[in-house]
Structure formats: C-alpha cells, structure tokens
C-alpha positions in Angstrom: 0.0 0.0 0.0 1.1 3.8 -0.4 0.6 4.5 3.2 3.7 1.5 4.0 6.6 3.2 5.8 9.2 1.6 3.2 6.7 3.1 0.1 6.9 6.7 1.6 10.7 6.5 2.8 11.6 5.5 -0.9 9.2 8.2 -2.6 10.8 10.5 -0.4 14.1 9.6 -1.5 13.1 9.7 -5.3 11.6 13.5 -4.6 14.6 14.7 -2.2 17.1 13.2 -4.4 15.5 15.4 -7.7 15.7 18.2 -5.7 19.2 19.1 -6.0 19.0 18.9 -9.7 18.5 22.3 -10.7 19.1 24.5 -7.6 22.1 26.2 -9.5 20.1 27.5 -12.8 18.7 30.5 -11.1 22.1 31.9 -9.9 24.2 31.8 -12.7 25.0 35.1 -13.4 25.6 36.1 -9.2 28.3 32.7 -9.0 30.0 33.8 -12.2 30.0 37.2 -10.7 31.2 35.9 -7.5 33.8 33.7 -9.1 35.0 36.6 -11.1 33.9 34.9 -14.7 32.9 36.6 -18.0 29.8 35.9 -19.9 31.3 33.5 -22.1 33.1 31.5 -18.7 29.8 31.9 -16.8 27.9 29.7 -19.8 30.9 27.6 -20.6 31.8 26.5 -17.0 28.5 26.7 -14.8 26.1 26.3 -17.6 27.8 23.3 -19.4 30.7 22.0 -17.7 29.2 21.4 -14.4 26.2 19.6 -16.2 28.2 17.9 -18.3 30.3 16.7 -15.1 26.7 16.0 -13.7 25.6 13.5 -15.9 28.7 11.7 -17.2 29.2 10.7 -13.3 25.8 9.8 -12.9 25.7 7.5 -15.5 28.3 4.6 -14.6 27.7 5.4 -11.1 24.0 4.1 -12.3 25.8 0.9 -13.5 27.9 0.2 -10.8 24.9 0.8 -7.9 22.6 -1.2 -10.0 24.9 -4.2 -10.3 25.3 -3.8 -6.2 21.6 -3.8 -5.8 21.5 -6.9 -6.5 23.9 -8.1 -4.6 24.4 -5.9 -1.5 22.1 -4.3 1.0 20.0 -2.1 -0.9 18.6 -0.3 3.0 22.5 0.7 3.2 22.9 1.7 0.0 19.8 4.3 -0.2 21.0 5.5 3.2 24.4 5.7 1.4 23.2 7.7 -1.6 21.5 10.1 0.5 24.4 10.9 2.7 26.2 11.6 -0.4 24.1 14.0 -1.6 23.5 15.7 1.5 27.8 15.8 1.8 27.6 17.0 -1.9 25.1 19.6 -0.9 26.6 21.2 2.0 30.0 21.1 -0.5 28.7 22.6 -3.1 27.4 25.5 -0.6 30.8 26.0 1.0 32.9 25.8 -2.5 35.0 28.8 -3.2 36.0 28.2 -6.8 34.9 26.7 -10.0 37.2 23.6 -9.5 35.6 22.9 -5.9 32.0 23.3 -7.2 32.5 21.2 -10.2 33.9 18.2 -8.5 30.7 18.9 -5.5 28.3 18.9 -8.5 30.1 15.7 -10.1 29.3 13.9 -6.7 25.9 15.1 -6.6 25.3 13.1 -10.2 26.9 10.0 -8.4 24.1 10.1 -5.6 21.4 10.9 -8.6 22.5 8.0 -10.7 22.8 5.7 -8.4 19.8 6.3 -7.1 17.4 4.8 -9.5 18.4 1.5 -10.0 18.3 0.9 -6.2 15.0 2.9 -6.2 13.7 0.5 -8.9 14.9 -3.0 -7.3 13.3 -1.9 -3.7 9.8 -0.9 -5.6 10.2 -4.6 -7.6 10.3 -6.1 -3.9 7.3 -4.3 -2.8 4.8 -4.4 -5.6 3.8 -7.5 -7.5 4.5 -7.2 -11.5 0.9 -6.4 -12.1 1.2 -3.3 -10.3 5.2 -2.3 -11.0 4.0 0.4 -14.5 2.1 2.1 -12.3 4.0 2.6 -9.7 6.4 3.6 -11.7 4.8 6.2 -13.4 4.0 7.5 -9.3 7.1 7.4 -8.8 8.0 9.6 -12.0 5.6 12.5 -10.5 7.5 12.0 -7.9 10.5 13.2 -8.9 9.1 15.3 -11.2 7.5 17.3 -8.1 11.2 17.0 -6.2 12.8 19.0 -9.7 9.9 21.6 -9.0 10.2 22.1 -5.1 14.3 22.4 -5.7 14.0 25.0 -8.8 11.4 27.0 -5.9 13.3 27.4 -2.8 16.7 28.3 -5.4 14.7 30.6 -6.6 12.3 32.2 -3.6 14.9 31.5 -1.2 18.0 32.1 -2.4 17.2 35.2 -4.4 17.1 37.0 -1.2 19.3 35.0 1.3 22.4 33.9 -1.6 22.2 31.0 -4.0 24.7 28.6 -1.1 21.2 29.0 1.2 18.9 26.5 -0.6 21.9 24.4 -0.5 21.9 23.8 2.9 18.0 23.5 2.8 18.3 20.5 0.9 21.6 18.8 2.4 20.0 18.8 5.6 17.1 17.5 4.5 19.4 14.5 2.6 21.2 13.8 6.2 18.0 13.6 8.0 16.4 10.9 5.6 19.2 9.2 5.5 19.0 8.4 9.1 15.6 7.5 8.9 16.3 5.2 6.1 19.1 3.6 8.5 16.9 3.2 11.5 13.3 3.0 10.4 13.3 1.2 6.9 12.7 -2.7 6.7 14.2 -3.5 3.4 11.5 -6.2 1.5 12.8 -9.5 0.7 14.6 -10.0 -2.4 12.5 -11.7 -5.4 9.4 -12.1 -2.8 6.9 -10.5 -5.4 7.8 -12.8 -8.2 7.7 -15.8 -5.5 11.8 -16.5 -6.0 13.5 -16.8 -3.1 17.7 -16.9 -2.4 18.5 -20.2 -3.4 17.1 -19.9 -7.3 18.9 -19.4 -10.0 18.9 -15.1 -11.0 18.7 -14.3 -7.7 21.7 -16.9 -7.1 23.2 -15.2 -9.9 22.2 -11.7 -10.2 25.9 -10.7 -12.6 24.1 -13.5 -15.2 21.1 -12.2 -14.6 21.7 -8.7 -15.1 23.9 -9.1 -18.4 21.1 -11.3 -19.7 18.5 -8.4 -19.2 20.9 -5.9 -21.0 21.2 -8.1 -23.6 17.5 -8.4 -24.1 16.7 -4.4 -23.6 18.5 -3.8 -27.1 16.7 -6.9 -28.4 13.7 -5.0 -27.8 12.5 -2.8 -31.0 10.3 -0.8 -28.2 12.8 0.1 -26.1 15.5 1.3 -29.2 12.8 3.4 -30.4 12.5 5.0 -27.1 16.4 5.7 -26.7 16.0 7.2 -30.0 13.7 9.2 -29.1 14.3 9.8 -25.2 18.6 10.6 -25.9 18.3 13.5 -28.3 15.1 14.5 -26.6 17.0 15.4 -23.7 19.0 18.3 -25.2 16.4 21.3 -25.6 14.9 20.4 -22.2 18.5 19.8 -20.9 19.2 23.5 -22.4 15.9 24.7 -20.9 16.4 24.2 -17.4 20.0 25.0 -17.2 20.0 28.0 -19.2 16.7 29.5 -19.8 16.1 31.1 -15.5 19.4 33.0 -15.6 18.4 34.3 -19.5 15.5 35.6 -18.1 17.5 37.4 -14.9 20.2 38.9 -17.2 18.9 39.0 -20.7 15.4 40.4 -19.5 15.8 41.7 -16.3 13.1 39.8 -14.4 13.8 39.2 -10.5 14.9 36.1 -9.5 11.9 35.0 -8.5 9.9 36.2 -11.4 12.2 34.1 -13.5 11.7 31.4 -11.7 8.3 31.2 -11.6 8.3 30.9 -15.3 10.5 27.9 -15.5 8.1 26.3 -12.6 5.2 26.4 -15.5 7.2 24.0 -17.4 7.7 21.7 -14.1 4.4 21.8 -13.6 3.2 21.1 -17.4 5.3 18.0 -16.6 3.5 16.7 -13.6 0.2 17.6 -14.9 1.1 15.4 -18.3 2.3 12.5 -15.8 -0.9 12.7 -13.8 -2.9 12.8 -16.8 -1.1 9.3 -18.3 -1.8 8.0 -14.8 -5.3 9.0 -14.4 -5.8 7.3 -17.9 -7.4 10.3 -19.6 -7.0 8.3 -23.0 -8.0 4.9 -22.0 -9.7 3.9 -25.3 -6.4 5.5 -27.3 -3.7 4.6 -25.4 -1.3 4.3 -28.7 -2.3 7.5 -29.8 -0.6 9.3 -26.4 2.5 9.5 -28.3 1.6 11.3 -31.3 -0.8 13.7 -29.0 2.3 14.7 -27.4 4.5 15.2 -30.2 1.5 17.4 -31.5 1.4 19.8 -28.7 5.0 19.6 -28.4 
C-alpha cells in the first residue's frame, strides 16, 4: 500500500534526491560574478561544464549501484546515496572556486545516478508485476515534483538569502532521511513479489542475470525506439532548465523569482502530463498518447 513506511521513505528519496537537480540554474550570473567569470566562462563553465560533469558521473555510477543492488544491501545503500548528496550539498554551498564546485556537483550526479536502479529493485520487492507500471509512473511525478520544489526554494529563497542557502535547505534535508532510512526502513525480501527466493537461480546469480536483461533491452524494438527518441530529446529540455532562468535574470531583467516562476510552468506542465497518463485520460487511445504529445509539443 502507499501508506507502508518503506513506500513513503523511498518516494521520499526519489523526490529529495530530484531536488538538487536544478538548484544552481537560477544563480548563474551572481556565481559567475562571484567567481570573477565573463559571460562566455559563466555559460561555458557553470552552464555546461558542471552539467556535463553531472551526468557523465551519474551514469556509470548508475551501473555500478545497480549491479550492487542486486547483490548488497539495498537499505545501506539508499541510506548511502543520500548521505552523499547531502555531503555534496553542503560542499557545493561551501565551494570557493569553479574547480571545488564542479567536482561537488560531479558527486551530486553519483548520488542521482545511483539512485534509480536501487529505487527501482526496492519498488520490484514491494509491488507485485501487475502493479510495477504504475508505480512507476508514481514514482516519476515523484521526482518530477522533487525538480519543482528544488527549482522554488533556489529561486524564492535564495534570491534573497544567496544561491549557497537553498543548498543547505536540501543537504539537511538528505542527512536527516538518510537516518531515517538507516533506522526505520525494513528493506523487503529480495525476489518475494515474483515468488523467488535466495536459493534460485537469478537471484543466485544476479551478474548472469543482469547481463542477460541488458542483452534483451537492445533486443527490444520498443525500447531502441525510445532511446532514440528519449537521448536527443534530452538536449532542448536539458538546455531549458539550465540555461533559460538565468536568460531571463540577465537578458530580460526579471527578478529572480519572477524568472523562476516561469520555469516552474514547465515543471508543472510535466507533472500535470504525468498525472494525466496516470489517471488514464485516454483509456480507449492509449497508442495514440505519443503522437498527442508530439503534436502539442
């Protein structure tokens, strides 16, 4: 049920963990100034070098955590991820220099890639397959809602207190679930959904198991179209959120918080999308969803 202690302490984690994401976008143009960076540096370094840093960390550290989940303690290692965000947090608000904040953001993508997969394996063990889509698509709002509350306290908060304040917000807020996660959370057994226990063969040998699954994804027509799709897809929305905030602060001298308001409608165009696939609002046309949204896209 969505009222279990385990269910909430791991949507927690999926909206705390999105959080962090974007708190940076709405204070561009005060680091670079505070830096001592030109225009050019300011987009260069803090608009594409730190995401870039970001993302290619998060990725294999999404490899390596998801091999571990199936292997190690996945309790310890969502308490682990969360500490390392909140460290990364409170780093990134104390950095005095590009090369401190870029390897601070770098350590955040670790905690945001490794995330999932352990998010993912928990969920597995808690729901049976016949409910796992939708549950996933819950936990998509999720984090969907965690990139929205991050992008608002950046923006209402640190506008007037300094962009290192929202920072703080949020690392404390990663320290304190992680000790909840370490005391409180009861971590499901592994395979009990899909009535395997231990002693069968994947969960025996989850290294097999796992290469034979990734071997079977890019088997899967489906899931190459959605790579295709999903991969360059990224790069005007990746643009968007990184870029678009600090445009409107210096480019078109809106407040902080003005600016950031308009980036929120895009956050919450996103949930509402998400809650309308959940709710079903095209039950008879499922198939058609896709070219919907690429028409009001």
């Amino acid at each position: 049920a969505m009222t279990d202690r385990r269910v909430l302490l791991v949507f927690a984690s999926a909206f705390l963990l999105q959080s962090d994401q974007n708190l940076l976008a709405p204070h561009l143009s005060a680091i670079s100034a505070e830096f001592g960076m030109s225009d050019v540096e300011r987009d260069e370094k803090l608009g594409g070098q730190l995401a870039a840093g970001l993302f290619l960390l998060g990725a294999p550290a999404a490899l390596v955590l998801g091999a571990l989940a199936d292997q190690c303690s996945r309790k310890r290692l969502l308490a682990l991820i969360l500490a390392i965000g909140g460290g990364a947090s409170f780093g990134t608000a104390t950095s005095t220099g590009f090369e401190q904040l870029f390897w601070w953001r770098a350590l955040t993508g670790v905690s945001l890639g490794a995330a999932l997969p352990v998010t993912f394996s928990l969920l597995a063990d808690l729901y049976p397959a016949s409910r796992r889509t939708s549950i996933s698509g819950r936990v998509g709002v999720a984090m969907s809602a965690g990139v929205g509350f991050g992008q608002a306290i950046s923006g209402f908060i640190g506008g007037p207190w300094g962009w290192r304040v929202p920072f703080l917000i949020v690392g404390g807020g990663f320290l304190l679930l992680a000790a909840l996660v370490a005391a409180i959370f009861k971590e499901p057994p592994r395979g009990a959904c899909d009535g395997r226990s231990s002693g069968d063969d994947d969960a025996a040998a989850p290294g097999k198991a796992a290469r034979r699954d990734l071997v079977e994804v890019f088997r899967t027509p489906t899931a190459l179209l959605v790579f295709v799709q999903g991969i360059p897809g990224c790069i005007p929305w990746g643009v968007i959120i990184v870029f678009l905030t600090d445009y409107l602060v210096s480019d078109l001298g809106l407040s902080v918080q003005k600016a950031t308001m308009v980036l929120t409608c895009f956050t919450v165009g996103g949930f509402a999308g998400m809650v309308m696939r959940r709710a079903s609002v095209f039950p008879r046309a499922f198939t058609h969803v896709p070219l919907r949204s690429s028409a009001a896209s």
